[in-house]
C-alpha positions in Angstrom: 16.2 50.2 94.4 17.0 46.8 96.2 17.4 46.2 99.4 19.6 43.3 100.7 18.9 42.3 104.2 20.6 38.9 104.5 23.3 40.5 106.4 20.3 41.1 109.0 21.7 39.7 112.6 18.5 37.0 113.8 18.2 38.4 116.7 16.8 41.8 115.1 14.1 39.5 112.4 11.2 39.1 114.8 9.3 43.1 114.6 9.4 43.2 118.5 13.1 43.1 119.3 13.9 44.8 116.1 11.2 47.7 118.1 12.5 47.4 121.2 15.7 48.0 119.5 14.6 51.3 117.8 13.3 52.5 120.6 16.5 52.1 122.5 19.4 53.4 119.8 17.2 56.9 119.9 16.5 57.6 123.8 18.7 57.5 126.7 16.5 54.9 128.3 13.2 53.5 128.1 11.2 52.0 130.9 9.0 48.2 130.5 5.7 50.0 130.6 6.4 52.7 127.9 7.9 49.8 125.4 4.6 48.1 125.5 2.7 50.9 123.9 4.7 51.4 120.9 4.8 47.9 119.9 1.6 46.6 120.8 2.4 43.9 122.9 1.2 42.0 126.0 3.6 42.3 129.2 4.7 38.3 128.5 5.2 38.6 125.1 7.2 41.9 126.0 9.0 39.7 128.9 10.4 37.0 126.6 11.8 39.2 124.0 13.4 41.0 126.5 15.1 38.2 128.2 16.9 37.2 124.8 18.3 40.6 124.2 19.4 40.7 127.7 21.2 37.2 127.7 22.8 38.8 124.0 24.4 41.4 126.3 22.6 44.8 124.0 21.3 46.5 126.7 21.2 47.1 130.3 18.5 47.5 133.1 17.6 49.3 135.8 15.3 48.6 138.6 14.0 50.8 141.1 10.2 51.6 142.8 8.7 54.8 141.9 6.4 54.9 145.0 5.3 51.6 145.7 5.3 50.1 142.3 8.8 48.7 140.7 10.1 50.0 137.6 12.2 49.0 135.1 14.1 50.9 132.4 16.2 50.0 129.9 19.2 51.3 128.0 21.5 50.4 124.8 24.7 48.9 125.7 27.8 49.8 123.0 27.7 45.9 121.8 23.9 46.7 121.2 24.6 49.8 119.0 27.7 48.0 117.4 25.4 44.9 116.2 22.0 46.7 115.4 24.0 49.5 112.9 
């Protein structure tokens, strides 16, 4: 069987933000902290791949503290499911 992925969209061909991706088109949300585990990155490297999804619009944020420490959780905007199916 062949698979044709030239139709692939750029921003999903680097393994991270085609992750953090995943992650987000199969739970409601899905906080900074409990992204890095699954794909094995460092917080920076986490940080930047972030920041270009973000500015693409494919998912929103939320901030809040849980105690004293600030937390951030993510979740997949309709433009973000539209373009990653």
């Amino acid at each position: 069987m062949r698979v044709v992925i030239s139709a692939l969209n750029k921003l999903f061909e680097n393994r991270v933000r085609l992750g953090i991706m995943s992650v987000l088109i199969v739970n409601d949300f899905y906080d900074f902290n409990n992204l890095k585990e699954p794909l094995e990155v460092t917080d920076g490297n986490l940080a930047s791949h972030i920041k270009a999804l973000k500015e693409n619009k494919l998912f929103e944020f939320n901030k809040k503290f849980i105690g004293r420490k600030p937390n951030t959780s993510y979740s997949i905007t309709e433009t973000g499911v539209q373009l990653f199916r």
